[in-house]
C-alpha positions in Angstrom: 56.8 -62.0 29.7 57.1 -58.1 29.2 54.7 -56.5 26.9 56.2 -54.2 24.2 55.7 -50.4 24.5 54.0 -49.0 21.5 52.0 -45.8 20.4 54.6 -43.6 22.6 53.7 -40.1 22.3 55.7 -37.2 24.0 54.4 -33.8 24.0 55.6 -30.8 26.0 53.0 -28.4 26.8 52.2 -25.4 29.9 49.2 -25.6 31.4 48.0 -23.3 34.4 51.5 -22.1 34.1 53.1 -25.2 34.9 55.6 -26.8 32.1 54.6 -30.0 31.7 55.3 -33.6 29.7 52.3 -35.2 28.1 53.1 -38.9 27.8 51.0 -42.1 26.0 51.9 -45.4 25.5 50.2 -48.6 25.4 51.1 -52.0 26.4 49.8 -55.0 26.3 46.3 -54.3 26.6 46.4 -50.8 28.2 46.8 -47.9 27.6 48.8 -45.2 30.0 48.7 -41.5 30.7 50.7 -39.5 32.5 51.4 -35.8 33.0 54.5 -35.1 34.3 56.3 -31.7 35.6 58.9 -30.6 33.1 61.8 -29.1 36.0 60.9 -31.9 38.7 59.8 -34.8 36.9 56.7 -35.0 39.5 53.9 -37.1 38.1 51.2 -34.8 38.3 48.5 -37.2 36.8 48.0 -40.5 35.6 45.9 -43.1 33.9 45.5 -46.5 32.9 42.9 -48.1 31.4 42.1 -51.1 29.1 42.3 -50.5 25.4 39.1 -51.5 23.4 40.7 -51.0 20.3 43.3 -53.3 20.2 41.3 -56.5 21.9 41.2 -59.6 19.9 37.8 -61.1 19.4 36.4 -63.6 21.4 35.8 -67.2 19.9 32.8 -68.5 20.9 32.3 -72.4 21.5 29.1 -73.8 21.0 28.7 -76.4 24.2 26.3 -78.9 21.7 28.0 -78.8 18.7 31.9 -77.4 19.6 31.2 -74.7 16.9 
């Protein structure tokens, strides 16, 4: 099953000279990063890491008493 894309921001910015795409998104439980050059469409960075915010609590079970 595919997770849905949301939270997409776009951003076009120039940085050490270089025009550049900002992008963000999340999915699933992650969130992504990228920069990418605006005339090539190189991916100069990129990240990926869990999001916090978005995690469901956990339900605890008590072993004794199944609470």
């Amino acid at each position: 099953m595919e997770a849905e894309v949301t939270g997409l921001r776009v951003e076009y910015d120039v940085e050490r000279g270089i025009r550049e795409w900002e992008v963000d998104f999340r999915s699933g439980d992650w969130e992504y990063d990228y920069e990418i050059h605006a005339e090539t469409g190189k991916i100069l960075e990129h990240h990926k890491e869990r999001d916090w915010q978005e995690e469901k609590p956990m339900k605890y079970v008590c072993d004794v008493c199944g609470w």
